[in-house]
C-alpha positions as CSV (number, residue, x, y, z in Angstrom):
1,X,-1.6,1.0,19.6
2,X,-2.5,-1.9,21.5
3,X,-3.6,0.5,24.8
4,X,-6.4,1.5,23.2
5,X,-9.7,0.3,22.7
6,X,-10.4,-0.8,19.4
7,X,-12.5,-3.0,17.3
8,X,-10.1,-4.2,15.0
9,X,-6.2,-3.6,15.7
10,X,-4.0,-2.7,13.0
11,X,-0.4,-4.4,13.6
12,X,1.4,-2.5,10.6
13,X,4.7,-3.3,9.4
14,X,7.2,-1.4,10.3
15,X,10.5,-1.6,8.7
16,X,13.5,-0.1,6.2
17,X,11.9,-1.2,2.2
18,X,7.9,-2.0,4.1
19,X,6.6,1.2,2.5
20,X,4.3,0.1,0.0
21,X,2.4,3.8,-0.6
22,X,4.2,4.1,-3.6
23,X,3.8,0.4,-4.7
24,X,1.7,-2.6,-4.7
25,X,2.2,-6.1,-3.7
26,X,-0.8,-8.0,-2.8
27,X,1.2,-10.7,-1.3
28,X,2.6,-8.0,1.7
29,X,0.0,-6.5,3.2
30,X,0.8,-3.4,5.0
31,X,-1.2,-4.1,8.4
32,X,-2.5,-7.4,9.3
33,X,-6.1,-7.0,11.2
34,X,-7.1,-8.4,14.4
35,X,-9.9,-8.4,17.1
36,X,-8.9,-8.6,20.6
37,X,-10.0,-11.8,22.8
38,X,-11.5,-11.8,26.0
39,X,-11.1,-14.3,28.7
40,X,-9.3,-16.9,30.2
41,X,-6.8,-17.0,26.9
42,X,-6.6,-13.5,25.5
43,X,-4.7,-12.5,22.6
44,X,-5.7,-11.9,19.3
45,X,-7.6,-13.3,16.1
46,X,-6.3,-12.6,12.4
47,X,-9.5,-11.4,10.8
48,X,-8.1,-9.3,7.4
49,X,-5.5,-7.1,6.0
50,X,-4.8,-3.5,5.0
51,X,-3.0,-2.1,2.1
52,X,-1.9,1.2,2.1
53,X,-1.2,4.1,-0.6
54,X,-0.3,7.9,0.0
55,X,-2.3,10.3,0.4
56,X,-2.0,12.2,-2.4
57,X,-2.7,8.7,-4.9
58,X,-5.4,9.8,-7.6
59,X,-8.8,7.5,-7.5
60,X,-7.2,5.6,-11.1
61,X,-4.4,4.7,-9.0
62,X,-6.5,2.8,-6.0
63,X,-8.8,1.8,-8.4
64,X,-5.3,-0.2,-10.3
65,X,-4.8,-1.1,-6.8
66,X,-7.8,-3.1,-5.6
67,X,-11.1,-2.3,-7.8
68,X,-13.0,0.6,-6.8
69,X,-16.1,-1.3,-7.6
70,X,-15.4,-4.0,-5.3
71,X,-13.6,-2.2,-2.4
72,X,-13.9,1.0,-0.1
73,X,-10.9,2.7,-0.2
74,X,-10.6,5.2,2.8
75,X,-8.8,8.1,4.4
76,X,-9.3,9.5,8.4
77,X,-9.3,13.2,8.0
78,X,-8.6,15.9,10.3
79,X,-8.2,14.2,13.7
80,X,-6.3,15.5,17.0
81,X,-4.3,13.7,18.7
82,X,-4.3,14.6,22.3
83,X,-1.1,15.3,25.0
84,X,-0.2,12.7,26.4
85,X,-2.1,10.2,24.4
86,X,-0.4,6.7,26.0
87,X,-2.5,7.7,29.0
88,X,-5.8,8.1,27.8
89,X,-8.7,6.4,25.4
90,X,-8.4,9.1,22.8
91,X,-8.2,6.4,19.8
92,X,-12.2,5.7,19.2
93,X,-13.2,5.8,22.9
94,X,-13.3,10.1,23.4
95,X,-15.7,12.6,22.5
96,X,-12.8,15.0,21.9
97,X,-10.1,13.5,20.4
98,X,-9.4,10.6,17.4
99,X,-11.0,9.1,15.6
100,X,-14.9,10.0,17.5
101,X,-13.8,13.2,18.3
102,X,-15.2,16.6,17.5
103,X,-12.1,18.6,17.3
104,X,-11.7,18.8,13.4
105,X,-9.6,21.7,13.1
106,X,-6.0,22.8,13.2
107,X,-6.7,26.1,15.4
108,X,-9.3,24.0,17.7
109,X,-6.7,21.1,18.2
110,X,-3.9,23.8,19.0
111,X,-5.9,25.4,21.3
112,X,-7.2,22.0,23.6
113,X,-3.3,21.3,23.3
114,X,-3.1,18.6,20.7
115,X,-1.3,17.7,17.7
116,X,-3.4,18.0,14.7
117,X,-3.2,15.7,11.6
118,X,-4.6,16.1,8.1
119,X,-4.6,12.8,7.2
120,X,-3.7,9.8,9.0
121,X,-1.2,7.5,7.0
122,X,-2.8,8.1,3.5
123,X,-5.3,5.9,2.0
124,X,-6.3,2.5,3.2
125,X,-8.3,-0.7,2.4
126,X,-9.2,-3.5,4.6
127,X,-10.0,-6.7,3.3
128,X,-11.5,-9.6,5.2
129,X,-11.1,-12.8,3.4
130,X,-12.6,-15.1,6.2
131,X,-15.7,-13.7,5.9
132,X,-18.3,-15.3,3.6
133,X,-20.8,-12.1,2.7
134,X,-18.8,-10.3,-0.2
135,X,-20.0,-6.9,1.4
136,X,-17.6,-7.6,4.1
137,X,-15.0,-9.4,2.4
138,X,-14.0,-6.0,0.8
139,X,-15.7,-3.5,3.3
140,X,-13.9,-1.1,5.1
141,X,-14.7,-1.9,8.7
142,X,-17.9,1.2,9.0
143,X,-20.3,-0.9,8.2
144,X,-19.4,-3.6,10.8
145,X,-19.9,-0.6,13.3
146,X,-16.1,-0.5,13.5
147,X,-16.2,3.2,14.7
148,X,-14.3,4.6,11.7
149,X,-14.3,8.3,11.0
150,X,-13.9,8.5,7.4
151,X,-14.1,9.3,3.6
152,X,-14.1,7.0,1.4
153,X,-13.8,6.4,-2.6
């Protein structure tokens, strides 16, 4: 969703045999992560990567995955997604809707006119190996002020 304002962009691979939420392979990455540059030469800086696992994965199975006592493993819960969402900064940016928003149930979604979600995509992790403080080498992005709404393991 490159129309809306993030701090870190998830480009997620998308293709037949790319689901990896009911495997592992720690050479392909789900998502790659990047930040957004300003300025005369925008575009985009590699900064980490994401792997993924379904929703319904048990905490031994992330913890097989990538070490519950060196990573946060995470989940965004009951957001709304908003009509229309291509024309608006419903991602992180509104009150109301995504990620920041304060619409957190099914019937409240319904009735602003949204489409409600459970869970977004299952479980993730984020991993930033350019980064030379371990906390953020294996931090989920909140503590970087990254505007995640989440639970995490």
């Amino acid at each position: 969703m490159p129309e809306q304002r993030q701090n870190v962009y998830h480009f997620i691979l998308e293709f037949p045999g790319s689901d990896d939420k009911d495997r592992f392979d720690p050479e392909q990455p789900r998502a790659l992560l990047y930040t957004k540059i300003d300025g005369p030469s925008p575009g985009y800086k590699l900064v980490g990567v994401m792997y993924m696992a379904r929703y319904g994965t048990t905490e031994e199975e992330l913890n097989a995955r990538v070490p519950l006592s060196i990573a946060r493993w995470h989940v965004h819960l009951n957001m709304c997604v908003p009509q229309q969402a291509g024309k608006r900064d419903w991602l992180m940016g509104d009150r109301t809707f995504g990620l920041n928003g304060s619409i957190t149930t099914e019937e409240a979604c319904r009735a602003a006119g949204g489409t409600f979600k459970p869970h977004l995509a299952g479980w993730m992790v984020h991993i930033y190996p350019f980064e030379t403080d371990p906390v953020k080498i294996w931090g989920a992005g909140m503590d970087d002020h990254n505007g995640m709404d989440h639970n995490s393991m």
